[in-house]
C-alpha positions in Angstrom: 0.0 0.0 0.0 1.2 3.2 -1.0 2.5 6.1 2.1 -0.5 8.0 2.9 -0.8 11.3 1.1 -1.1 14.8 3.8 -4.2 16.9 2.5 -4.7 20.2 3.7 -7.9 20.7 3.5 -11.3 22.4 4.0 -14.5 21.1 2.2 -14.9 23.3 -0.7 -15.0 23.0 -4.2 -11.4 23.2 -4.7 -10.8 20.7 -1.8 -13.2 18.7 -2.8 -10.8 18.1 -6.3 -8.1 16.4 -4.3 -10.4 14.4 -2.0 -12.3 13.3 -5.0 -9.0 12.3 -6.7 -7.6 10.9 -4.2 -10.5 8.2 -3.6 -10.9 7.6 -7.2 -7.0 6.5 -7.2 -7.7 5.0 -3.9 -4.8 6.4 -2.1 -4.7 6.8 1.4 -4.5 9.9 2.9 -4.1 11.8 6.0 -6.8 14.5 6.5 -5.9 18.0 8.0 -8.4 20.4 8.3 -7.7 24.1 7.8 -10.5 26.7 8.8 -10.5 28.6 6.0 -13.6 30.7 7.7 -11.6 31.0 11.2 -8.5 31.8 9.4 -6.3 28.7 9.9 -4.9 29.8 6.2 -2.9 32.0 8.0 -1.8 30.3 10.9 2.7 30.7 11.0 2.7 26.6 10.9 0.5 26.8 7.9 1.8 29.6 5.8 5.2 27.9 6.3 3.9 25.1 3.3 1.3 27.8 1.8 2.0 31.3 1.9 -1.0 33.6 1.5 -1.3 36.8 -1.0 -3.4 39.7 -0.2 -6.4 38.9 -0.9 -8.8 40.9 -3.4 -11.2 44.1 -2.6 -15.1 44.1 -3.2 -15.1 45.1 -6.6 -19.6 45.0 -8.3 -17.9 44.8 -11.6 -15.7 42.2 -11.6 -18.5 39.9 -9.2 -21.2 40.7 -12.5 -18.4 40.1 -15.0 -17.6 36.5 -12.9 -21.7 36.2 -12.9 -21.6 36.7 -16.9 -18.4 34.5 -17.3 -19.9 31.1 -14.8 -23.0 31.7 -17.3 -20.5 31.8 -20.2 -18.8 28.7 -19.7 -20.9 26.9 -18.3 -22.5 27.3 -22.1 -19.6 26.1 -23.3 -19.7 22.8 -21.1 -24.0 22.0 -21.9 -22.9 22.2 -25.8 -19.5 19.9 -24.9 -21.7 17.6 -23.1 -24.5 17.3 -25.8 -21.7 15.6 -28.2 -20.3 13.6 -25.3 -21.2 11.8 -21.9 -18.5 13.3 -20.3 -16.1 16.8 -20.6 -13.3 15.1 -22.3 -15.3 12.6 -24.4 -16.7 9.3 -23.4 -14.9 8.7 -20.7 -14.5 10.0 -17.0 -11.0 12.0 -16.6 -9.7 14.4 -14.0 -11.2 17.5 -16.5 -14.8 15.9 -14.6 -13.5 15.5 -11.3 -12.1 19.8 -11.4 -15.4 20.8 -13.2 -17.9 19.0 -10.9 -17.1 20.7 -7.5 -18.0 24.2 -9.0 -20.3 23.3 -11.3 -22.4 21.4 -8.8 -22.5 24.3 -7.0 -24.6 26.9 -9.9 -27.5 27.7 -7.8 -25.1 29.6 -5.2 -23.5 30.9 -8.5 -26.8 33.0 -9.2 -26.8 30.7 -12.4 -29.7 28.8 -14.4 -29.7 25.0 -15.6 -33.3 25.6 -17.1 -31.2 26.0 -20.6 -28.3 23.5 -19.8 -30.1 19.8 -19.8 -26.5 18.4 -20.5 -24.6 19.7 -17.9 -27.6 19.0 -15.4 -27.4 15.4 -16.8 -23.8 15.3 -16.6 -24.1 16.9 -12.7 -26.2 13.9 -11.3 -24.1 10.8 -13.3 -21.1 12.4 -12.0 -22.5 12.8 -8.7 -23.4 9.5 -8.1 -20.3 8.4 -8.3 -19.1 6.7 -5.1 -15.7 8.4 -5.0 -17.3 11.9 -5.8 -20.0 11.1 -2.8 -17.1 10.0 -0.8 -14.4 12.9 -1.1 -17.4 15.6 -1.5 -18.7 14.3 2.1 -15.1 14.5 3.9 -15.3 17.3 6.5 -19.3 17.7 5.6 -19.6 18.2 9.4 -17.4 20.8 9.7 -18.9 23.1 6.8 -20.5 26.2 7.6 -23.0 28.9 5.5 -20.1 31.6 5.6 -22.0 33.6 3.6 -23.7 35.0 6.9 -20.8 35.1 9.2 -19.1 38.4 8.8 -15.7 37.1 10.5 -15.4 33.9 8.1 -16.1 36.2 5.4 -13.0 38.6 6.4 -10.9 35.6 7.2 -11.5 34.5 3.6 -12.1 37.8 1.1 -10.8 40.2 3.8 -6.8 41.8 4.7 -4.7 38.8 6.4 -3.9 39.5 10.4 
């Protein structure tokens, strides 16, 4: 058996990619959780592996030109998926396992699948995959709305400490 893998993680889309990967390969792993919404991102131990930037301000334009962009490609995917079962053809690849996560999450993305019948096809057979039910439920307990907690949301989008 191969040397378990150390995953720093929180469940989010993006973490949900590695957790996803990792049980699709089937390699063990070691979980550690970092608090994105209490701030553990910038903990000394942590930024000693994964220094942190500045994060971005509030800018209205670029959140409606990210609205118009999701909407955008996610065009771009339905059309892909109407000539194929899957993003990269007829097969299940990692390009599936990246896209899911976000995609999966459109409603929160102030998006529509009313016009997108193959990517709301593609969410659910994707989605029932064990491995993506697996590595999307690690640390499902410890996921929070952040959306209404004003110190998550200046741990995540606001200046370090």
């Amino acid at each position: 058996m191969s040397k378990p893998i150390d995953l720093y993680y929180w469940p989010t889309p993006n973490g949900w990619k590695v957790s996803i990967m990792l049980e699709e390969l089937d390699q063990p792993y070691i979980t550690h959780y970092i608090n994105i919404g209490a701030g553990d991102q910038f903990a000394p131990e942590f930024l000693k592996i994964a220094p942190a930037m500045d994060p971005p301000q509030d800018l209205p334009y670029a959140k409606d030109r990210y609205r118009d962009e999701t909407a955008r490609l996610y065009g771009v995917l339905d059309r892909q998926l109407a000539k194929t079962e899957f993003v990269a053809g007829d097969f299940y690849s990692i390009a599936d396992m990246s896209i899911w996560g976000w995609a999966s999450l459109w409603d929160g993305q102030q998006q529509t699948l009313d016009d997108k019948p193959h990517m709301a096809r593609w969410l659910d057979t994707v989605g029932a995959r064990p491995a993506i039910i697996k590595g999307r439920a690690l640390g499902s307990d410890r996921r929070t709305d952040t959306t209404k907690d004003k110190d998550a949301q200046k741990n995540m989008f606001g200046r370090k400490p």
